[in-house]
C-alpha positions in Angstrom: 0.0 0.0 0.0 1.8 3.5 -0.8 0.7 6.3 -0.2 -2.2 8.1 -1.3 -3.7 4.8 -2.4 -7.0 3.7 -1.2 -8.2 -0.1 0.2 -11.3 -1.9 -0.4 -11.8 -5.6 0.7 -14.8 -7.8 -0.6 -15.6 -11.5 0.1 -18.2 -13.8 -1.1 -19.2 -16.9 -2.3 -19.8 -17.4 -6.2 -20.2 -20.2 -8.4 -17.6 -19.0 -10.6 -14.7 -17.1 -10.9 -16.5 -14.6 -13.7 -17.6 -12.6 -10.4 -14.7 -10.9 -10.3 -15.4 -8.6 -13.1 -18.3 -7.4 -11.4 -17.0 -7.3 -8.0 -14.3 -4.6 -9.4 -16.7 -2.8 -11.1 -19.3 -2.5 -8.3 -16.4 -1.2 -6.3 -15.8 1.6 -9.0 -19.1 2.5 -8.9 -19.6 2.9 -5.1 -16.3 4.8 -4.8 -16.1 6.7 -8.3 -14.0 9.6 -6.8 -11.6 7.1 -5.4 -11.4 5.6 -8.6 -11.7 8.2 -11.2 -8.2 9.0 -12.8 -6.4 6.1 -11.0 -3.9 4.6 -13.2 -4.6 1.0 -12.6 -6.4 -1.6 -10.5 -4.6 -4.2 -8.5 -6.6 -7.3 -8.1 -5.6 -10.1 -5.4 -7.9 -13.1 -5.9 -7.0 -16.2 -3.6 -9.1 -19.3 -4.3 -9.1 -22.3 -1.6 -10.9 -25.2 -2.2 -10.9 -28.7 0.1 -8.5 -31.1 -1.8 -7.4 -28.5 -4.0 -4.5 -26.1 -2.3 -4.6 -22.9 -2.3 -4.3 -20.5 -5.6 -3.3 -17.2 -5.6 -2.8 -14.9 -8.9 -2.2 -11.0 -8.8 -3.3 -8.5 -12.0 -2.9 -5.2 -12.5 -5.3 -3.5 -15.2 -6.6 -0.2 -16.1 -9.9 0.8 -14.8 -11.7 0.6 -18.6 -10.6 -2.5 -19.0 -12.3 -4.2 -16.0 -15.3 -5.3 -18.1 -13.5 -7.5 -20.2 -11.6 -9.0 -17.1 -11.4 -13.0 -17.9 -11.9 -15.6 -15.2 -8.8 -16.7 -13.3 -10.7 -19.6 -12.3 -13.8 -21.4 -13.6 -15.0 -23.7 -10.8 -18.7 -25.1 -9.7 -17.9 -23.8 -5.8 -15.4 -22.4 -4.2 -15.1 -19.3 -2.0 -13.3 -16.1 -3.3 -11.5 -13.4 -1.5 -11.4 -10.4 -3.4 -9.1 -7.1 -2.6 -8.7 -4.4 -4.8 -6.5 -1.6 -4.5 -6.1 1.7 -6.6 -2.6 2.6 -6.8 -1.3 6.0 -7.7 1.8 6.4 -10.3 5.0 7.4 -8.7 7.1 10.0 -11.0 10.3 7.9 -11.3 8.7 4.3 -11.5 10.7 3.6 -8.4 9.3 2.2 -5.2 7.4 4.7 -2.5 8.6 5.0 0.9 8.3 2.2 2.8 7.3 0.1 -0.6 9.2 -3.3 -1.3 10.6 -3.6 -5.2 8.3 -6.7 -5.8 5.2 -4.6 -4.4 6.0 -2.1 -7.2 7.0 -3.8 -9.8 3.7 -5.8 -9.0 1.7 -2.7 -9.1 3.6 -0.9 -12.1 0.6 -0.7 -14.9 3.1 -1.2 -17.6 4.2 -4.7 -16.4 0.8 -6.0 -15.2 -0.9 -4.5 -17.8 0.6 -6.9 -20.5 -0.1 -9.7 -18.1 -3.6 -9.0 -18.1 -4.6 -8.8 -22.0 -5.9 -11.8 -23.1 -4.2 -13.7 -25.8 -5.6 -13.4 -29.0 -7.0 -14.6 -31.1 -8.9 -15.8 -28.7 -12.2 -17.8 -29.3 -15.2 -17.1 -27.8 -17.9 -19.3 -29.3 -17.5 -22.7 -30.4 -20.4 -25.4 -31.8 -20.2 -28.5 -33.9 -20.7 -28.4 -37.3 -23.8 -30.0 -38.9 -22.2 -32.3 -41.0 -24.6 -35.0 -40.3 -27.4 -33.2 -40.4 -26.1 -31.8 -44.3 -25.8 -34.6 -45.3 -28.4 -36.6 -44.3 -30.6 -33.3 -45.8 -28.3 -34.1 -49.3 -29.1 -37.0 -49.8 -33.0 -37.3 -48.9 -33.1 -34.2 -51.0 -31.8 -37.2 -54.0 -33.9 -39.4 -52.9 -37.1 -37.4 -53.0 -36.2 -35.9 -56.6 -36.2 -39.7 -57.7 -39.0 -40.0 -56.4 -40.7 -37.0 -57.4 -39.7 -37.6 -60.7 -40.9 -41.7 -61.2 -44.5 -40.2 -60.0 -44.7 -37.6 -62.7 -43.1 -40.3 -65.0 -45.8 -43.0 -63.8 -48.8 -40.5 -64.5 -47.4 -39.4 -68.0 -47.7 -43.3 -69.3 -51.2 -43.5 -67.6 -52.3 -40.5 -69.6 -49.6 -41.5 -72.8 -52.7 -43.7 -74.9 -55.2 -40.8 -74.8 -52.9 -37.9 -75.6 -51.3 -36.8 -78.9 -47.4 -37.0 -79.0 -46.7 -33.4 -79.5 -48.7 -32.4 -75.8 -47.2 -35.4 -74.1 -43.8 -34.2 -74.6 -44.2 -31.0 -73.9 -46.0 -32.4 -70.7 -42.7 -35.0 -70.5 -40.7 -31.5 -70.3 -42.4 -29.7 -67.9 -42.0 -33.1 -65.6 -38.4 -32.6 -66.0 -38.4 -29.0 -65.5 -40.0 -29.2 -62.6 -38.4 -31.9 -60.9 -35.4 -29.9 -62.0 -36.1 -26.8 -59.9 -37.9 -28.2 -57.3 -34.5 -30.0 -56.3 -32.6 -26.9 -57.2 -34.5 -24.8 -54.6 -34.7 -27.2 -51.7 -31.0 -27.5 -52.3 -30.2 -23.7 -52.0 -32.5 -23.6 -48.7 -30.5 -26.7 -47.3 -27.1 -24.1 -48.0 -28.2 -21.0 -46.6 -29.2 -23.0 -43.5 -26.0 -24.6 -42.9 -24.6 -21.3 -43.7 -26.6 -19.5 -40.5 -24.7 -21.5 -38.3 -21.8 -20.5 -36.3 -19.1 -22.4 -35.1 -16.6 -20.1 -34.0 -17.0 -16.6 -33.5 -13.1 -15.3 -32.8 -11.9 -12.2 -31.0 -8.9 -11.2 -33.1 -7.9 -7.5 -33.0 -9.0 -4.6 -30.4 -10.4 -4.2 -27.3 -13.9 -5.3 -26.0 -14.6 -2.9 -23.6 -16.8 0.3 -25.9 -14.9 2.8 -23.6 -11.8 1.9 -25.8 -11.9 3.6 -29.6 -10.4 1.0 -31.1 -11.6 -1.2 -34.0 -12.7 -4.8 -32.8 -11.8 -7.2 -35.3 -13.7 -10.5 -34.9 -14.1 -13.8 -37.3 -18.0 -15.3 -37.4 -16.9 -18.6 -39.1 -20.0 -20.4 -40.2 -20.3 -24.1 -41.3 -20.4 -24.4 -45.0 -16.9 -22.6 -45.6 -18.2 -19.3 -44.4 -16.1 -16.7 -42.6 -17.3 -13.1 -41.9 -14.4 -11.0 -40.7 -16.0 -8.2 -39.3 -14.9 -4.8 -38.1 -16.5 -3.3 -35.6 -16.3 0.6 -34.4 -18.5 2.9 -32.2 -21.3 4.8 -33.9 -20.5 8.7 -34.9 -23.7 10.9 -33.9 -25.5 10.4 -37.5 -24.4 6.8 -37.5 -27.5 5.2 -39.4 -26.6 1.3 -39.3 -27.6 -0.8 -36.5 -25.4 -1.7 -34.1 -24.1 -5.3 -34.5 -26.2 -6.6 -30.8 -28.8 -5.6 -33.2 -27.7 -7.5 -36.1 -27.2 -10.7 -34.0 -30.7 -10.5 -32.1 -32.9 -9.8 -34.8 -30.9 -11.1 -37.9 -31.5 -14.8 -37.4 -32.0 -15.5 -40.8 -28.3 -14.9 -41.4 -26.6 -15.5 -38.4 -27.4 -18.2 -35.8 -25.6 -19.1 -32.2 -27.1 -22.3 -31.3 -27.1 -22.4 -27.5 -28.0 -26.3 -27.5 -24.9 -27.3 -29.1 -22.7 -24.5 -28.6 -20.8 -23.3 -25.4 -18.5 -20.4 -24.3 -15.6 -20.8 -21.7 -16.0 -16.5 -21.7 -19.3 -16.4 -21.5 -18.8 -12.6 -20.4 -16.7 -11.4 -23.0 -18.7 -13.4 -25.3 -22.1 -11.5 -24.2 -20.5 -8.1 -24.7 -19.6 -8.5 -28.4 -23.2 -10.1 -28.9 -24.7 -6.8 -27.3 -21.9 -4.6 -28.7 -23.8 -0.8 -29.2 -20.2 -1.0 -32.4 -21.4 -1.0 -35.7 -20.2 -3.1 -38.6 -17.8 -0.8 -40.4 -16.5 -3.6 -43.1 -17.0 -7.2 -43.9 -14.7 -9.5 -45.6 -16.1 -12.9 -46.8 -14.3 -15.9 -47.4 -16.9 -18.6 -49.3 -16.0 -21.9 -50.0 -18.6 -22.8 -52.2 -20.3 -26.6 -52.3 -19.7 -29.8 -54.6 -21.6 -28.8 -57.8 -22.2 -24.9 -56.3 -19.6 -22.4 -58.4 -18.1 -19.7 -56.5 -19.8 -17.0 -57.9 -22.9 -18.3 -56.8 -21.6 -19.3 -53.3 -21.4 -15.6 -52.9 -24.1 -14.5 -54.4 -26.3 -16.3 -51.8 -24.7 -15.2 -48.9 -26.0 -11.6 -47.5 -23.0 -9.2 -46.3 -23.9 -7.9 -42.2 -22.2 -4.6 -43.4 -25.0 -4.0 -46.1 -28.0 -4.8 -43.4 -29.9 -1.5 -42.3 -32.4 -1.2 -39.4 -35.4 -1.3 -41.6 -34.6 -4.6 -43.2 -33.8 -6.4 -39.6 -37.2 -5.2 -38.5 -38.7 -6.4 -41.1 -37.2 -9.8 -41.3 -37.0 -10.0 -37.2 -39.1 -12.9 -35.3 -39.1 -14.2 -39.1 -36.3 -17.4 -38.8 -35.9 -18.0 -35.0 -35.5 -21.6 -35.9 -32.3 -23.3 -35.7 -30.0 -24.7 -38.6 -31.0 -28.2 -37.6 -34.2 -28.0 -37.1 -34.7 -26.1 -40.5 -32.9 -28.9 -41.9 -35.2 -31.5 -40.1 -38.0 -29.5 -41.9 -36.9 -29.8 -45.0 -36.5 -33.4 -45.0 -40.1 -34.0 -44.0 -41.0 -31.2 -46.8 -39.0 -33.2 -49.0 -40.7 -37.2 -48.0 -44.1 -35.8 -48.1 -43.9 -34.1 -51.4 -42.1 -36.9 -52.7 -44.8 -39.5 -51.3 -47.7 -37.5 -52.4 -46.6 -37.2 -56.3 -45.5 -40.8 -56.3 -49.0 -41.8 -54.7 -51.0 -40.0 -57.3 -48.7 -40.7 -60.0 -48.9 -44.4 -59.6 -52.7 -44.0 -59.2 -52.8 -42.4 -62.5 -51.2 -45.3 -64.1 -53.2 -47.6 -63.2 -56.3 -45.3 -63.8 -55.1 -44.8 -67.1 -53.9 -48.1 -67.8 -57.3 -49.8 -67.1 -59.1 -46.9 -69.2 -57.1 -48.1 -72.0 -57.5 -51.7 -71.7 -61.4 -51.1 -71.7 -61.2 -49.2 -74.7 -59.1 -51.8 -76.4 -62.0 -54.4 -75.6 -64.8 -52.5 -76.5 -63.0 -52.0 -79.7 -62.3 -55.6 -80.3 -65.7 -56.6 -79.1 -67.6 -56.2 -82.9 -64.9 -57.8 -84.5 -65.1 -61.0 -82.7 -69.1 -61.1 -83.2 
């Protein structure tokens, strides 16, 4: 303790080590004249645990960048002593009066400081991919355009003895156009839904905390050989574009965090970025388009965050609030009942049509053999 510095002592129970963040920060707030102006924050946090020792870790970080303070600990129970203590600068960087060398060089911001940034890149979200689920969705999708496609082709030859040639292939064409699309557009559905999911999303440049006026650079890598690198700044005063919490919470359709498969081990830091008031100030994509997709439209299908304005995610908002796997699931049904119901009616056309024709045959023959 030097002098001039100021002591606050706080104990509780938690169930993780995340408290700490908001322990320093509700400390700040109830002393914010104390605080105020300080150059940095010296954090003791001593963890004991039955079986497990004792562990002690010091920090030392500047007052903005408590919010983005990252567990030292993560731990079901435990009990957490927390003392923080704001320490004035001394001219020379040399110890005060009655001040050990390791007490300052423990306290010197510029040391502790680098200790206390977190290592980046540094991922934030992570959830399987749906491979599975893909292709599972792929090859129904197969299946049901086979199937779609023998129904059409069974109710064109129960319909084939009463209709001219010139009508029954331009009916034969249509069948095949239709199949044709049909699989095309259940197909591009099945993409864009793989392509809302998220795996990672990656912390790679800047600071989290919005005090900070620095750029945030972050990585939203989707399944499907999607990566958004986005680049995130505070709004000016005019700033029209949504803020990217925005984005996330009502843009669904285009980006997804899946909280049943995915998890976070900084579930803090994580929900800062998703809230972030930051806008989207550039977006680079990096597609990597499908077997049998070209690149051009890989990209073509994929909407850009950067281009999204607040009318259009309040208009598309409540919209797709299904996941990627259950969308998928939905298709596939969409996909066997279609399938069933053209292949039921197909094959019942057949035989209508087939019967129809053997009649008429017999009635025909019928004078012929009096």
């Amino acid at each position: 303790k030097t002098s001039g510095s100021r002591f606050f002592c706080t104990s509780l129970r938690c169930p993780n080590m995340c408290a700490l963040s908001a322990v320093a920060r509700a400390t700040i707030r109830r002393n914010p004249q104390q605080c105020m102006g300080r150059s940095s924050l010296v954090l003791f946090a001593g963890y004991r645990r039955e079986g497990w020792g004792t562990f002690e870790r010091d920090l030392t970080v500047t007052t903005c960048q408590l919010r983005v303070l990252r567990p030292i600990v993560s731990t079901n129970h435990g009990s957490v002593r927390l003392q923080s203590t704001v320490v004035q600068d001394t001219p020379s960087g040399k110890p005060a009066d009655g001040e050990s060398p390791e007490s300052s060089e423990a306290q010197n911001p510029n040391t502790e400081h680098e200790a206390a940034e977190p290592n980046l890149p540094q991922v934030l979200w992570r959830a399987p991919p749906l491979t599975k689920d893909f292709e599972a969705t792929e090859h129904l999708l197969g299946v049901s355009a086979m199937v779609t496609g023998s129904g059409l082709g069974f109710a064109l030859l129960g319909i084939a003895p009463f209709t001219p040639p010139n009508p029954f292939m331009v009916g034969l064409f249509l069948a095949i156009l239709q199949v044709r699309l049909a699989h095309v557009w259940m197909t591009r559905q099945m993409r864009a839904q793989v392509r809302r999911h998220v795996v990672e999303l990656v912390h790679k440049e800047g600071s989290i905390s919005e005090v900070d006026k620095d750029t945030l650079v972050i990585d939203l890598k989707c399944d499907g050989g999607l990566i958004r690198t986005l680049r995130l700044v505070s709004p000016g005063s005019s700033e029209e574009k949504p803020s990217f919490g925005s984005v996330v919470s009502q843009g669904c359709t285009f980006t997804f965090f899946d909280k049943d498969m995915g998890h976070s081990d900084a579930q803090d830091i994580l929900s800062a970025v998703l809230q972030s008031r930051r806008v989207v100030q550039s977006e680079d994509l990096s597609v990597k388009p499908f077997e049998e997709e070209s690149q051009s439209d890989a990209e073509g299908t994929v909407q850009r965050l950067a281009n999204l304005s607040a009318k259009h995610l309040k208009s598309i908002e409540g919209k797709d609030d299904v996941s990627p796997s259950a969308s998928l699931a939905q298709i596939r049904r969409s996909a066997q009942i279609s399938g069933s119901v053209i292949l039921t009616v197909g094959f019942v056309v057949f035989l209508g049509g087939r019967y129809a024709a053997d009649q008429s045959a017999a009635a025909a023959a019928a004078p012929v053999r009096q």
